[in-house]
C-alpha positions, 0 to 999 in steps of 0.5 A: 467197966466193958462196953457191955456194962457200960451199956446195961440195964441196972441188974448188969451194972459193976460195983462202983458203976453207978458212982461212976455214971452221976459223975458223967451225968453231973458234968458241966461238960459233954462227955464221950467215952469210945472203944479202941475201934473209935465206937461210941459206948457211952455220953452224957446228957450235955452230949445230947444237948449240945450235939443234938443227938438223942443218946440211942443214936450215938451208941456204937456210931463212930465218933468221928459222927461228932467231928467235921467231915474234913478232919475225919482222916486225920482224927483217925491217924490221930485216934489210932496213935493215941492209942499206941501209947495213951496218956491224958493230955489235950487233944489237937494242941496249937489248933482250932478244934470244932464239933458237928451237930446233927444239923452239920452246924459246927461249934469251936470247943476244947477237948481233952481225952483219958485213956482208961483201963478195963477188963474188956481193953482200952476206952477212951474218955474225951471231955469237951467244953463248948467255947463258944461263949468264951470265942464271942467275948474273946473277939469282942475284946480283940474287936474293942481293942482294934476301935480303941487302937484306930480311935487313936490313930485316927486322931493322929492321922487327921493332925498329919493330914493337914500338914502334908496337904499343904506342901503337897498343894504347893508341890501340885503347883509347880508340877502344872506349870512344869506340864505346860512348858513341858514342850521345852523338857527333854523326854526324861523330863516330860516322862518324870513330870507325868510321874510327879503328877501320878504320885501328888493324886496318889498322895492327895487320895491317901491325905483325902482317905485320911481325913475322911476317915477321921471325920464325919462330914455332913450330908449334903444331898440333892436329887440328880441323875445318877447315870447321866452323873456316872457318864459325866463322871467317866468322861472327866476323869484323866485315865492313863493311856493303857487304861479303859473305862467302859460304862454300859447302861440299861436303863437311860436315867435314875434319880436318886437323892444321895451326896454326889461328892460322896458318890464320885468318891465310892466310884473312884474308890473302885475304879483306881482299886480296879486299875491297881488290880488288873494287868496291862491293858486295864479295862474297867466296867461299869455295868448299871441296871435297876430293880425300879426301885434301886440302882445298882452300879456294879465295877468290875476289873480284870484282875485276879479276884479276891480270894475267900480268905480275904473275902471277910477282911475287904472292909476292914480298916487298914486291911489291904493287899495292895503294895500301895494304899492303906487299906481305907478306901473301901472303908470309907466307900462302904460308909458313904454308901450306907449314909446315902441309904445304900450299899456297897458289896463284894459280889459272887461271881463266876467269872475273872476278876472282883465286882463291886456293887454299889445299890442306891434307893430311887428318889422316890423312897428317899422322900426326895422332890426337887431334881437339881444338877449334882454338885461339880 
């Protein structure tokens, strides 16, 4: 069979030919067959349906038209090595492979070629299989195992939780009243009650992170201010001495009807991410503008950012790059966000570091009437 035959009408066609093209056209997969030069000579009506193409546009197009431009230069080393001793065998083995549509959309599938002999040379027959079925079950799998995995060791949690809450309450104890005379230490002393101190809130947060990832608390909404509660906030919390929390505001007041408990621990979740991630001396902004009828509150640090990599994984559970935590914080900030009718992204930006944004409804949305001070 030659590319011509392969192409022509019924008076050109070779005995067997016809046989061989209901085999083609019959199949449940796409099928290409291309020259040695990479030229297309043949598909089948799943090549159409899957890639879009009517089949006159495809004929003597190179085939690397069905492949994502970034993998063009390495199929083509790969074609022309094939070719120097081809044999049947899958194509791209231990990788991802994907296939492109007209519209430049992509699709994960498998391929497999076969050389075949002709009186006019070498063609190349690639059968390919569209895996995207067989990609949403296998990571609906993954994704139920992962909930089944976490069901159970939230269980787990919970129960430790409990029982290092208690001794850390009374190691806390001792550590302020060790604080109050810390006059009389040495400075060795003063300086490891200061570290003592650091590392109880860094453990009551991952206990806290704990529990409230295991549990589902109820709503305990007022309507308050939320600007004037994000000052109050900044203003009380106990900041190292090379750390910064600057609050910029553009408007003067916001009300809205949300569990405050439930917002201080979203801002607190993204102010200690920020002081984690960013350099010596640490500034933290806290940027807050509204639409009219949302707020949004964006936290940015001054790190390195989050790389696109990980971009996708921010809010998983235990998903974490930090040498300390364990990778729930904004989990359970995210969570917090929705209960209260908003959200929490990760916003695309230009300059350094990672903002945060936390967007809130008004009052007025949310059905909300009687204004009352937060909860301390």
């Amino acid at each position: 069979m030659s590319r011509t035959n392969l192409n022509a009408d019924d008076a050109q066609r070779q005995p067997g030919e016809e046989r061989f093209r209901l085999v083609v056209e019959s199949s449940p997969a796409a099928m290409v067959i291309v020259d040695r030069d990479g030229k297309i000579v043949m598909v089948n009506r799943q090549t159409e349906n899957w890639f879009r193409y009517d089949r006159d546009e495809l004929i003597t197009q190179s085939v690397e038209c069905l492949i994502p431009r970034r993998f063009h230069e390495r199929h083509v080393s790969d074609r022309d090595k094939f070719l120097k001793a081809p044999q049947a065998r899958p194509m791209g083995a231990g990788h991802d492979l994907f296939g492109r549509r007209k519209d430049g959309t992509e699709f994960p599938v498998d391929i497999s070629l076969h050389p075949m002999k002709t009186s006019e040379g070498m063609l190349v027959m690639a059968y390919i299989v569209d895996l995207t079925d067989r990609k949403r079950v296998e990571s609906e799998i993954r994704k139920r195992h992962s909930y089944e995995r976490l069901a159970l060791l939230g269980q787990l949690a919970g129960s430790v939780a409990h029982e290092i809450r208690n001794p850390l309450g009374v190691i806390r104890n001792a550590a302020y009243y060790l604080d109050m005379v810390k006059e009389t230490l040495d400075d060795d002393a003063q300086e490891s009650v200061e570290e003592i101190l650091e590392e109880i809130d860094r453990a009551n947060r991952i206990v806290s992170d704990l529990l409230d990832y295991t549990r589902d608390p109820p709503q305990q909404s007022a309507t308050f201010d939320i600007v004037q509660f994000i000052h109050k906030l900044v203003e009380e919390r106990r900041p190292t001495d090379d750390e910064l929390v600057l609050v910029q505001s553009r408007i003067e007041s916001f009300n809205v009807t949300a569990d405050a408990d439930q917002i201080a621990r979203i801002l607190e979740n993204l102010i200690v991410n920020g002081v984690q991630a960013s350099a010596d001396p640490i500034t933290i902004q806290i940027v807050i503008s509204s639409t009219g009828s949302h707020i949004m509150i964006d936290v940015q640090d001054e790190g390195e950012g989050v790389v696109e990599s990980q971009r996708l994984r921010i809010f998983e559970p235990l998903f974490t790059t930090k040498t300390k935590g364990i990778g729930l914080g904004l989990v359970i900030s995210k969570r917090y966000a929705e209960q209260n009718r908003g959200t929490l992204e990760l916003v695309d930006h230009t300059g350094a570091g990672a903002i945060f944004r936390l967007t809130l409804p008004s009052h007025e949305l949310v059905g909300g009437e009687v204004i009352m001070e937060p909860k301390e």
